[in-house]
C-alpha positions in Angstrom: -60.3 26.3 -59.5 -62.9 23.7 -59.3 -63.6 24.3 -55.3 -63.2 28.2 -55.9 -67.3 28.7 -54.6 -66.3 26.8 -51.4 -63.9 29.2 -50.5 -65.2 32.3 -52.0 -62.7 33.2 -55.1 -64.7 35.4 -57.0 -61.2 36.9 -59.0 -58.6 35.8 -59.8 -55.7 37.3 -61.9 -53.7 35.3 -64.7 -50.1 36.1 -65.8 -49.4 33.4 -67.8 -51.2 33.0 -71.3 -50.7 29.8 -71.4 -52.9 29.2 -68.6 -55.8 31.5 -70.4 -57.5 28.5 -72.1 -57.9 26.6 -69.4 -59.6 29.4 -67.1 -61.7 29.9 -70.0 -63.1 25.9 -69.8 -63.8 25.9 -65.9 -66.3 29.2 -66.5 -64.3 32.0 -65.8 -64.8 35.0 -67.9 -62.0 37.9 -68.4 -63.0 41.3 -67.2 -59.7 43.3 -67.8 -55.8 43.8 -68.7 -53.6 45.0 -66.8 -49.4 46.1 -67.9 -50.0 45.3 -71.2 -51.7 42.4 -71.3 -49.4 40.6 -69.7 -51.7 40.1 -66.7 -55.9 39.5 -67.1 -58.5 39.6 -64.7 -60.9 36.8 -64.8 -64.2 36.6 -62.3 -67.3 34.4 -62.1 -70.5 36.4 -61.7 -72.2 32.8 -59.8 -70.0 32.4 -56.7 -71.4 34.2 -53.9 -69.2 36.2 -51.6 -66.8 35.0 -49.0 -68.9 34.1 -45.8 -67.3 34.2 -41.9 -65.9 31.2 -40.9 -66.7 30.2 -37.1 -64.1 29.5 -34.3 -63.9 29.9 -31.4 -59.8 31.2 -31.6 -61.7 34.5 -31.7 -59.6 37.2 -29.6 -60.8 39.4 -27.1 -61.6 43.3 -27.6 -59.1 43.4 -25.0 -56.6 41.5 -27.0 -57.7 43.2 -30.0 -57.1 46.2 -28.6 -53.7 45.5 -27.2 -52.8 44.2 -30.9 -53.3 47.6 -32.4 -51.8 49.7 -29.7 -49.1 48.1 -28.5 -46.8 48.2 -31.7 -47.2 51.1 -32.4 -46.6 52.7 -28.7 -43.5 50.7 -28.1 -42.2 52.3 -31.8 -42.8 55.3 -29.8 -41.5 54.4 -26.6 -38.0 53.2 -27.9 -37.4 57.2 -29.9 -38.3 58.9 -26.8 -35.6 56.4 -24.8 -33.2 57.4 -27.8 -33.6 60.9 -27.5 -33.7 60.7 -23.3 -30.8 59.0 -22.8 -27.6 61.0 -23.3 -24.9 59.7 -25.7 -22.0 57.6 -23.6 -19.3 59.4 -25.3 -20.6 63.3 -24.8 -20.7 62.6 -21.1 -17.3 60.7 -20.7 -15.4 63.5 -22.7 -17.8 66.3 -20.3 -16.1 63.8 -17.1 -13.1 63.2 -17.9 -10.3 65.6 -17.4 -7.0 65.9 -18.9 -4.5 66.0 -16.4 -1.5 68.3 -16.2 2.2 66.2 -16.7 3.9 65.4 -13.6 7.1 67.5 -13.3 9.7 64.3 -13.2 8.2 63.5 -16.7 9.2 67.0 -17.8 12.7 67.1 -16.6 13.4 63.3 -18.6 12.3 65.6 -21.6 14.4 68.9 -20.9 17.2 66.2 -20.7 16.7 64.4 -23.4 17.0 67.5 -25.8 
């Protein structure tokens, strides 16, 4: 709360009461309620707003680019795959034939009876 202008905390939202008092001391004023009461809004009208900070970790537009595409196209990629590829147990059932009982295996039954 004290180094809140260095970083640029212009709100800041309060659910306990107990810490109301205090927020009150360093300057802060309360602007609304929210559920209640239970939760308050407090802002300071002399801390300018946040600022850039430079670096030079900075990506590319390239990278950028990739970042916001390439999510979102592999999301796509992996449905299509689902729907192209056919299900493994439809095409063994579509392969696989049943095959007709030899006649020795018949004749054990018919003697059996």
């Amino acid at each position: 709360m004290r180094h809140s202008s260095h970083y640029g905390l212009k709100y800041i939202f309060v659910h306990d009461p107990y810490y109301e008092p205090l927020v009150t001391f360093a300057g802060w004023q309360k602007v609304e309620s929210y559920d209640n009461g239970s939760i308050s809004v407090w802002s300071r009208e002399d801390i300018p707003p946040a600022r850039p900070i430079p670096s030079d970790a900075m990506p590319t537009a390239l990278e950028g680019l990739l970042w916001g595409t390439l999510p979102l196209a592999s999301s796509i990629l992996a449905i299509l795959f689902a729907f192209m590829i056919p299900d493994r147990t439809r095409v063994r059932t579509d392969i696989l034939l049943p095959f007709p009982a030899r006649e020795e295996e018949h004749a054990f039954v018919r003697e059996a009876k």
